[in-house]
N, C-alpha and C positions, 0 to 999 in steps of 0.2 A: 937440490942445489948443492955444490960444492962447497966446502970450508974456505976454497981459494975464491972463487966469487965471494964469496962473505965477505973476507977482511978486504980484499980490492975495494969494494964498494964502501965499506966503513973507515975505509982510508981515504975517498973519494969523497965522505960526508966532513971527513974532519980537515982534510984540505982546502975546503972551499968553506970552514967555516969564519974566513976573515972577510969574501968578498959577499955573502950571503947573510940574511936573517942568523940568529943562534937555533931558532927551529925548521932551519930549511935542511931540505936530505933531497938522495942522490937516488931514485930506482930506475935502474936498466938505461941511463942517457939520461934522465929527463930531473927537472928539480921540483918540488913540491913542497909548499908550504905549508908546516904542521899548526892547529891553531892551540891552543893554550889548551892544559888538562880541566879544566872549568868548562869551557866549551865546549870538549870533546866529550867530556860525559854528559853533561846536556845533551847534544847530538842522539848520543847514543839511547839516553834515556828516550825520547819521542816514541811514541808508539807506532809498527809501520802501519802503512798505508792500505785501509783494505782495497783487492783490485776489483771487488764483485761488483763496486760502482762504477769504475772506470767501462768505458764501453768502445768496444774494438773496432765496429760493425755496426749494422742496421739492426735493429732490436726486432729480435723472430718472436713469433706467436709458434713454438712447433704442435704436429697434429692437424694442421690443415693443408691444404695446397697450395698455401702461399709461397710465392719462391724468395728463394734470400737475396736475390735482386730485381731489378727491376727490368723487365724482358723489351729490346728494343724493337722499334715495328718491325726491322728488317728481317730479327727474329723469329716474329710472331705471322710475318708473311711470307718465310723461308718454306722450300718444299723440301723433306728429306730423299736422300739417295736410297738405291737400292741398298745400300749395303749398313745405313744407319735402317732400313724396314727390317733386314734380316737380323740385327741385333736385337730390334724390339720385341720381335718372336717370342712368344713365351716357350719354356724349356717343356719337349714332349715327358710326357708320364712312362716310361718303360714299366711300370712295375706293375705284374700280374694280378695282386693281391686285390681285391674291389672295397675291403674294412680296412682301413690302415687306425681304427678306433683303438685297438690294445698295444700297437707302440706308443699312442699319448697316453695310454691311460695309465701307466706307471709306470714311464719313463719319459725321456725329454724327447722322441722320434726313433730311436735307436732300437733294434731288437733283442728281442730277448736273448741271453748267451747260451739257454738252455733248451736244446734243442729235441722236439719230440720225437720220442722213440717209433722207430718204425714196424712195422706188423710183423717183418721178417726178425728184425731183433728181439721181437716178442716169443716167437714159436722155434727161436733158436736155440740149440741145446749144450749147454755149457762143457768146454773139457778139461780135463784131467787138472789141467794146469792150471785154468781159471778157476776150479773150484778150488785146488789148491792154496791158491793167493788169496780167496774170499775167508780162510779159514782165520779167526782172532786167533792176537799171538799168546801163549800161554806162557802162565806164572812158572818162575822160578819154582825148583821143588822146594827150597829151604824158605820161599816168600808168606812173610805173615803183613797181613793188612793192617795198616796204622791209619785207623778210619779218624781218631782224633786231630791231627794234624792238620786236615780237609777241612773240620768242623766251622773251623772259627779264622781259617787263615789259608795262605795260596799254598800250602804243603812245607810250609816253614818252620820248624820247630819251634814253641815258644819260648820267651826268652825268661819265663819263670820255673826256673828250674826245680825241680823236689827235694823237697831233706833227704842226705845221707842217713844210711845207718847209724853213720857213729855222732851225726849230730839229736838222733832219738833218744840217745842210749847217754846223752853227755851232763853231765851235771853242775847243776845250776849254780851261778855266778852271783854275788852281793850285786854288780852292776848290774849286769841284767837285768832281774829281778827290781833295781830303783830304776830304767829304763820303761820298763814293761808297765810300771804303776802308772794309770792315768792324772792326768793334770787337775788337781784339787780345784775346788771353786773357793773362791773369796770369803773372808770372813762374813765381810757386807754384803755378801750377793743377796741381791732379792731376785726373785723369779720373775718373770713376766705376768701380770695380774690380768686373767680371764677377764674379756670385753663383757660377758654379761654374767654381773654378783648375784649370788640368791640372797634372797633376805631372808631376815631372820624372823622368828617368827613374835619378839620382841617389836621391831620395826613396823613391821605389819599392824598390831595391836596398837601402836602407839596413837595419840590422839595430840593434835598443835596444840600450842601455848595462841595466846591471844597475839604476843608480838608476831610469831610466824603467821598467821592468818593474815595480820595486817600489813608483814612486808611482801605477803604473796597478792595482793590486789595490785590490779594492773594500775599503772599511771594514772589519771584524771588531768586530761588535757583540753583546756577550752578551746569553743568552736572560734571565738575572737572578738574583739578585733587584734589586727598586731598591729606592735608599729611599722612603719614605713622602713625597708633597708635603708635611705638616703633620707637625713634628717638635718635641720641648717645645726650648726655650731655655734656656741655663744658666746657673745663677745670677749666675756673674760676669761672663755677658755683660749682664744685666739691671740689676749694680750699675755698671757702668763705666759712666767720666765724659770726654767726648769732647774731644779736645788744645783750646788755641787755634789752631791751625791748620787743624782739621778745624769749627770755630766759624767761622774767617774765611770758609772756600769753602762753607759751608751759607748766608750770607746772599747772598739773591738780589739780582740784579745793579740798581743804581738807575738812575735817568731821566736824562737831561742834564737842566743847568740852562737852563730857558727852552721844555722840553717843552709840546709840545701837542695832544692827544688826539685820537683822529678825531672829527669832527662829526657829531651826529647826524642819520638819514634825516630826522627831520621837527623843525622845530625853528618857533618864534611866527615871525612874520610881524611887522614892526615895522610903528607905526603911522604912519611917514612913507611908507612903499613901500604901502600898504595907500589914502593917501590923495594920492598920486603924480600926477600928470597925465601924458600924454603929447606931447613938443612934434610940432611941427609935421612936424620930420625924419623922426623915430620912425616919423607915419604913414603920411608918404610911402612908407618902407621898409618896413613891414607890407602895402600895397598887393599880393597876386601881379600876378606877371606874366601877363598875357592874350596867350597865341598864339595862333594860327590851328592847328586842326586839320588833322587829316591828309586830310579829308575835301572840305578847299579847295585845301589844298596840294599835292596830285597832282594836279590841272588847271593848275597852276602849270608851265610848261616851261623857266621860267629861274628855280628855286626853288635848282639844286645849282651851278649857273654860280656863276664867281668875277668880280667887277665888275671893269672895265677901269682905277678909280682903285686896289684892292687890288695888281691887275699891275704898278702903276706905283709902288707907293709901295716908298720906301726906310726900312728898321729904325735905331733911333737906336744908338748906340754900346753904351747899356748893353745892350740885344738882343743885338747881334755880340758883345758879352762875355760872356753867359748861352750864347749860342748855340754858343762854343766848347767842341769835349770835351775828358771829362778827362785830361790824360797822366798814364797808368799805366805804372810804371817796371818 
């Protein structure tokens, strides 16, 4: 739609906003009334309508012979013509074949693409030129086989590269060397204690004291009688009048001053955020990011290489002071 229909019409909505509603508008001729944003998101909110209940038609049973309507006698006492006989004709068989068993048997009717050699093809004698073209192509003279590359990947070199010479031969750095030291364990650390202790042979010999004996006998619980769950109340427990003390600690504990309640899961939408714009930044950063698949990227041979300005760059100070660990005492 044009920008010129646009504002015609948006001049069409605001011209007729004296003799109309304040939410009536103008599309293509005709006027329509907008209902209020409360009802309109209502509206919207409703769940739609499944149509698998709705029903179009007469309800099929299919897999039988039932027809999907109901056949009228005139129908059912009609005599076909010749030429509705000739259609009913089943379609003649042309095909030679008496098993047609190994088209279904894997494949969906279709034949095989592969077609069997003939006797003559058999006892035929190859020339010059066909044995020619049969011959594999040979290696380079200068070609050395790089069987490792095959091993573990689609012929892509790995992206761990080897030490240099002169990183063999280079000597060793303060930093380095407090890099390269593994991460101390805690003063406090205890180890994880083995689920099963051996004893000692102290414990073992040992012999209980009279109390332990007596706090290892099982409970003594009588067979009964009990009381009753439900037993009456007596009267003077039902007249009594309960302290100010036992009044203080029954009222339940109040809010600090300035309390504020959880919010609830769904709460109005105000009509500033509702009629928000987004600026320019916003959309920038709603933008995803587009990569390259994996399916360009592994023809890629310097996709895992580290660039030669990264090599060379130096980390600014706050870096080397994040980069420090931490001492634990």
């Amino acid at each position: 739609m044009s920008l010129a229909v646009i504002n015609i019409r948006r001049g069409l909505s605001v011209a007729n906003d004296g003799k109309r509603g304040s939410h009536d508008r103008v599309y293509a001729g005709r006027t329509t009334v907008a209902m209020p944003v409360k009802e309109r998101i209502e509206t919207l909110a409703k769940p739609k309508l499944s149509r698998s209940t709705l029903s179009y038609g007469p309800s099929l049973s299919w897999g039988n012979q039932q027809t999907m309507w109901e056949l009228t006698k005139g129908a059912k006492s009609a005599e076909p013509s010749d030429r509705i006989l000739s259609l009913a004709q089943s379609k003649r068989n042309l095909s030679t074949q008496e098993d047609l068993k190994p088209q279904w048997e894997y494949s969906c009717g279709r034949q095989s693409p592969i077609i069997q050699v003939s006797g003559a093809a058999r006892k035929a004698v190859n020339s010059e030129r066909i044995e020619q073209l049969a011959q594999p192509k040979n290696n380079h003279c200068n070609y050395t086989e790089n069987r490792p590359m095959y091993e573990f990947s689609c012929g892509r070199s790995s992206p761990v590269e080897g030490p240099a010479e002169t990183a063999k031969t280079a000597a060793e750095r303060e930093r380095t060397n407090q890099l390269a030291q593994p991460k101390k364990v805690h003063s406090e650390h205890q180890a994880s204690r083995e689920v099963q202790s051996i004893l000692t042979q102290a414990a073992m010999n040992t012999r209980p004291t009279e109390r332990l004996d007596q706090l290892a006998e099982a409970k003594r619980r009588p067979d009964g009688p009990f009381r009753e769950p439900e037993w009456p109340v007596c009267k003077k427990a039902m007249k009594a009048q309960s302290t100010e003390r036992t009044r203080e600690l029954s009222r339940s504990k109040g809010l600090v001053e300035g309390f504020q309640g959880n919010r609830h899961v769904m709460w109005n939408v105000s009509k500033s955020a509702k009629q928000a714009v987004a600026t320019r930044r916003v959309e920038e950063l709603s933008v995803p990011i587009q990569r390259e698949s994996m399916d360009h990227v592994q023809f890629n041979p310097d996709v895992f290489k580290v660039s030669e300005t990264a090599k060379k760059a130096k980390c600014s100070v706050r870096t080397e002071e994040l980069a420090q660990p931490i001492s634990r005492k």
